[in-house]
Every structure is written in C-alpha cells, then in structure tokens.
N, C-alpha and C positions, 0 to 999 in steps of 0.2 A: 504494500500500500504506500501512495507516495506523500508529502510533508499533506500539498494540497487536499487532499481524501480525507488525509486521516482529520485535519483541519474543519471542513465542511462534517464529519461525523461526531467530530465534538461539540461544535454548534449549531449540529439537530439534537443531541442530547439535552444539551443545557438549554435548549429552547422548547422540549417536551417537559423538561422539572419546572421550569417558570411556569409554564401552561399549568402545570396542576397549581403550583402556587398563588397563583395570579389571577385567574378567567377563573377555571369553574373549583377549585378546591375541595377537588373531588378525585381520587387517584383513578378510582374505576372510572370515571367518566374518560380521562385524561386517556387511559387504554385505549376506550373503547374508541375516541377520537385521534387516537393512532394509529392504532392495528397494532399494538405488541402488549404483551402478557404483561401482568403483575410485575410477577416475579424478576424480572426482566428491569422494571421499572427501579420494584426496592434496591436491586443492584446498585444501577449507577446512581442513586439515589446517596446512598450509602461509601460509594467510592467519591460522589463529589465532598459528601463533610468530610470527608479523612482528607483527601488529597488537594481539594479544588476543582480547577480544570483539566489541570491534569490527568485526573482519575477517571475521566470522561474517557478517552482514550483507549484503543484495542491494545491489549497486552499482546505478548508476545505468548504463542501457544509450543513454544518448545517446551519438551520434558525438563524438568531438572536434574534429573539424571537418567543415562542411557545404554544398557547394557554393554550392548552389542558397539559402540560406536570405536573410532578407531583411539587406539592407545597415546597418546601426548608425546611417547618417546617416539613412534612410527611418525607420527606426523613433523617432529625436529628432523627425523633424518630424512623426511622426502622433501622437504624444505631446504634442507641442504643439499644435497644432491643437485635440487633444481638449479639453486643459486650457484654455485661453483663449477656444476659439470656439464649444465644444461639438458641432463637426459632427459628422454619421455617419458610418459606414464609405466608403458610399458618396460622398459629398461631396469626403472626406479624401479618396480616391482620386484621383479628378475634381483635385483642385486639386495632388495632389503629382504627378500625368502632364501637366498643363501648365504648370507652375511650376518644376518642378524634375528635369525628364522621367526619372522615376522611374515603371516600373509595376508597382504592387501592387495586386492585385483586392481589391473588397470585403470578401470571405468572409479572408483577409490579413490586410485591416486588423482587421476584425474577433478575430482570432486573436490579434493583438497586443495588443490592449486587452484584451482578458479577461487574458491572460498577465498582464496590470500591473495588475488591479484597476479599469479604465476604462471597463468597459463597460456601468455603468449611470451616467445623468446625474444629476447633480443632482435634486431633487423638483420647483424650477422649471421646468428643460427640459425634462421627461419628456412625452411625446406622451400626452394627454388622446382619452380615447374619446370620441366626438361619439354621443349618442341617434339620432343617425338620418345619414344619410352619404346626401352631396349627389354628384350626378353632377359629374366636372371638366366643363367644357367649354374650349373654343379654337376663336378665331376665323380665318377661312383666310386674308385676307389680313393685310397691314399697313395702319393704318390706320383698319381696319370698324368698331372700337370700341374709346374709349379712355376709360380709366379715372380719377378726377381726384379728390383729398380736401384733406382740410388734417393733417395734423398738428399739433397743439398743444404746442410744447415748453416745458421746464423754467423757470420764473421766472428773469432771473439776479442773481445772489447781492446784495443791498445795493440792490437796483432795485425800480422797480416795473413795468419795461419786460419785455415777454414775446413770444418771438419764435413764428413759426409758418411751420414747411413746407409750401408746397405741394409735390403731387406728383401726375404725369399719367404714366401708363403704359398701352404697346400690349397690346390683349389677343394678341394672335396673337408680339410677336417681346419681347416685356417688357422693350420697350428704354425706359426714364424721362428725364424732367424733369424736376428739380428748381429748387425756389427759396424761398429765405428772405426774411420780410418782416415787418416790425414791427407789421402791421395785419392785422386778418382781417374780409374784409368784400367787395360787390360789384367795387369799384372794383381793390384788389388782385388780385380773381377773374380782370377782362377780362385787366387787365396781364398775368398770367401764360398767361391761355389764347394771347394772341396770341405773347409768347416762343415757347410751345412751338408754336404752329404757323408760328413763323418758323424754328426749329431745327430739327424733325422732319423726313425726307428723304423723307416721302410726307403725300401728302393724307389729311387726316381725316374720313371721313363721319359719326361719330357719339361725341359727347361722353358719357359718363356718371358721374351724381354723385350723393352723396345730396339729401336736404331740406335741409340747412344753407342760412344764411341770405344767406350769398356766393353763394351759387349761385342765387339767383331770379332775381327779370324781370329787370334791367339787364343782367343776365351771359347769361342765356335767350336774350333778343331780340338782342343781341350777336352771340351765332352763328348766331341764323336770317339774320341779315343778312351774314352769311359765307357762308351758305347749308353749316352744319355742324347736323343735328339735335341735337338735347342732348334726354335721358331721364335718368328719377329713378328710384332704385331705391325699390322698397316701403319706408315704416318702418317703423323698428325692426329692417332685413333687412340689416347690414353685409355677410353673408356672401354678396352679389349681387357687392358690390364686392371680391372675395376678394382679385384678386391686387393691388392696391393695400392693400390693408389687410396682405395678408403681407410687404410689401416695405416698410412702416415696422416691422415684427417685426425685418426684416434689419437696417434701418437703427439697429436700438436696439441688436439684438449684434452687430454691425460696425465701425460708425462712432463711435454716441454715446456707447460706454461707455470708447473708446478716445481719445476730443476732449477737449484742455485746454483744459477751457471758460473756465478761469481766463485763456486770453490769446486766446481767440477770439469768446467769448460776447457780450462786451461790444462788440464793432465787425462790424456788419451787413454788411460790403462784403466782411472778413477772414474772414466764417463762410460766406458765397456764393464766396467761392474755394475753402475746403476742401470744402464739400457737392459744387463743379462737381469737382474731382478726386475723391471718392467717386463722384459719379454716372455720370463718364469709366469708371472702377474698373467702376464695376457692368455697365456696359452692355458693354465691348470686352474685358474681360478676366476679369470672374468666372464659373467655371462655375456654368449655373442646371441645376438636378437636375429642374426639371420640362422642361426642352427637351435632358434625355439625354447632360446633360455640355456642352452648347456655351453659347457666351453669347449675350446679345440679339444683335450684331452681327451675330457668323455666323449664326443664325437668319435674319436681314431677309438676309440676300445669298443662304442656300438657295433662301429664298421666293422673291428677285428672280428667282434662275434658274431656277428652277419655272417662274415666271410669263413668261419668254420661251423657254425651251426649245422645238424645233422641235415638241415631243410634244405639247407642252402645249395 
C-alpha cells in the first residue's frame, strides 16, 4: 500500500468515529450508514485513544515469528557472496550447500536479494546479449580435448618484467593447469604442455589452441611426437576456445582481484604456489554451474564410473 492509500484510509476512519460522534451518536447507526461491523468499529475506535492517528493505520500483517524462514547467518553469507563475488542465485546456493551445508534454493536466494536491493549487478557484471547464440557442446570423455591459452597478466609495479598464465583445461571434467612464467613463447609452451601431461590423471588425445605464436611448429611437432594431435581454432574465433577463455573470467573475479600483488607479484616461485592453491580450489572444491553444482573432480570420478560400470 502506498504513503497516499494508506493516507486517504486513515481519513475514512477518523471520519466514520467523528460521524458517530458528531451527527447521529449512535455507533449502530454509524455501521449501519457505512457498511462495516461493530466490531470493526470498536477497533479503531480503541487504537485511535491509544495511538491517535496513527493507530488508524493498516499494521503490518507479518508473523512475528517464522519457523521455516531462512536462518540470519544464510542470509550474511549470500549477502556476501553477492557483494564481493557477484555470483547468482544459483551459484550462491551451490556454494553455501557445500561450504557451509546450509540449503537454500535459488528462487531463496533470489528472494533475499531483491529484499536488500541486490539483485541487479553492477553494469560491469550484467550478462550481455550475444547477436547470435552458439550451441554449448561437451566432450564425453576425459581427456578427448583439451583446451590451452596464455593469459597475459598485469605489468608489475616499478618493472618492466610481465608475467603470463598459462592455462590447459578438460573439455569434458574442467579440471585445469595452471602455471606462471616470465616468458611467452614456444619453449615455455612445450615446458608446460608436458607439466600438465605429467599431472593430469588421464591421457590426452587432443591438444587445442589458438594461432598465437607459442603455439606453432616446435610446440606442434612436440606433440605429434607424443603422439597427442594438437588443432587450431579458426581466427579471430576465441569463442571455439570458450571454456578456457571463461575460466580466466573466473580467474580475474576470484583470484586476481583478491592477490596482494604487492608481496606476491614480484617472486615467480611465490605466485606459482598461490595460483597451485587457486587451481587445487578450482578443481576439488568449487562448485562449477555448468556440471550442475559439482566440481571438476567429482565430474572425472562420475565419468570414471561410467566408464567401468558393468552397464557401461
């Protein structure tokens, strides 16, 4: 109800009490020259001596107490969440039912943010309409193709040293690799493709990358001779190489906006520990929204049992 309403409904009240006090001095008359009950009557009759006008006025019809309603410490931490990481309703869920085994559905969380004014983002974070909308795809096993870029990060401060992430992730369980290095170029390329096929817990049949210049013949013939094919996405086509490209997205509101670069940036060995605990983070414990709430991990151990299961 708005100021105005509620306004005009406090002085039809107090202009039915004058009416019985004034004209006919009669409460039953006063009724019956309104259309509303007694009972009704003695009410605001009675909230006007207590209150004034004010007591004329529609109260508020919420319970005072509510069993079922959501818990005060759920509600701090989707408030948090919203404000410093921007995630969705969905997401928020996802991460306060295995973090804090709190469950509140979507349509919940969502309920609580509009209640606090939260539920539109920033004009930064706001989901962008794409002119034309590309099929997802996913690949069935672990392994069948893996995704590989560079990231170019921030200059650091008083240098003229500039670091750069690599990054290999599975298209089928989006479990990553990570690794920081001061060069970008073939020879860093091999170094890290062979990491991550020393780390990864399945065989990789096919490498994929764009045109950059790390990535040509030395790094090419490299894995033919591993007997791994390696493919090029079309130029000018990032959006081939999607889920790599969205997992440095994650990485920028995640990790880097969160790194004191002031005591990490400057020691190469110090910023490959914290990226290996982010990339631990990402892989075993954060829920990903495109595998339905689970993480890479459990992903790759469904798959495994998929893939041995008597059915199968």
């Amino acid at each position: 109800m708005t100021k105005a309403e509620q306004a005009r409904l406090v002085n039809w009240r107090s202009k039915v009490l004058q009416h019985a006090r004034d004209v006919t001095g009669s409460v039953a008359q006063t009724c019956r020259h309104f259309g509303l009950s007694r009972k009704s009557f003695y009410k605001w009759k009675k909230r006007f001596e207590e209150h004034g006008d004010a007591g004329l006025a529609d109260r508020s019809r919420k319970p005072l107490r509510c069993p079922w309603a959501t818990p005060p410490e759920a509600v701090s931490k989707i408030l948090y969440l919203r404000q410093n990481y921007h995630f969705g309703p969905r997401k928020i869920s996802d991460y306060i039912r295995r973090f804090h085994g709190l469950s509140v559905s979507g349509a919940t969380v969502h309920q609580i943010l509009l209640r606090h004014g939260l539920n539109r983002l920033p004009a930064n974070q706001k989901h962008r309409q794409h002119a034309r909308r590309w099929q997802r795809y996913e690949k069935a096993q672990p392994g069948h193709r893996l995704q590989m870029d560079v990231k170019f990060l921030e200059r650091i401060p008083g240098t003229r040293t500039r670091l750069y992430q690599f990054t290999a992730i599975d298209d089928c369980t989006r479990i990553r690799v990570l690794k920081v290095y001061d060069a970008c170029n073939q020879s860093t390329a091999v170094s890290f493709v062979d990491d991550v096929i020393r780390r990864l817990p399945f065989r990789i049949q096919v490498v994929q990358t764009d045109n950059g210049a790390e990535f040509q013949s030395k790094f090419h013939w490299h894995l033919q001779e591993l007997d791994i094919q390696h493919v090029y996405i079309r130029p000018r086509t990032p959006r081939l190489n999607g889920k790599v490209e969205r997992s440095h997205r994650v990485d920028d509101q995640e990790f880097y906006q969160l790194l004191d670069k002031g005591g990490v940036s400057d020691d190469i060995h110090l910023f490959n520990k914290k990226l290996r605990e982010w990339e631990d983070y990402y892989n075993y414990h954060r829920p990903h929204s495109a595998l339905a709430g689970q993480t890479p991990y459990e992903r790759l151990l469904a798959k495994t049992r998929a893939a041995v299961s008597p059915t199968s």
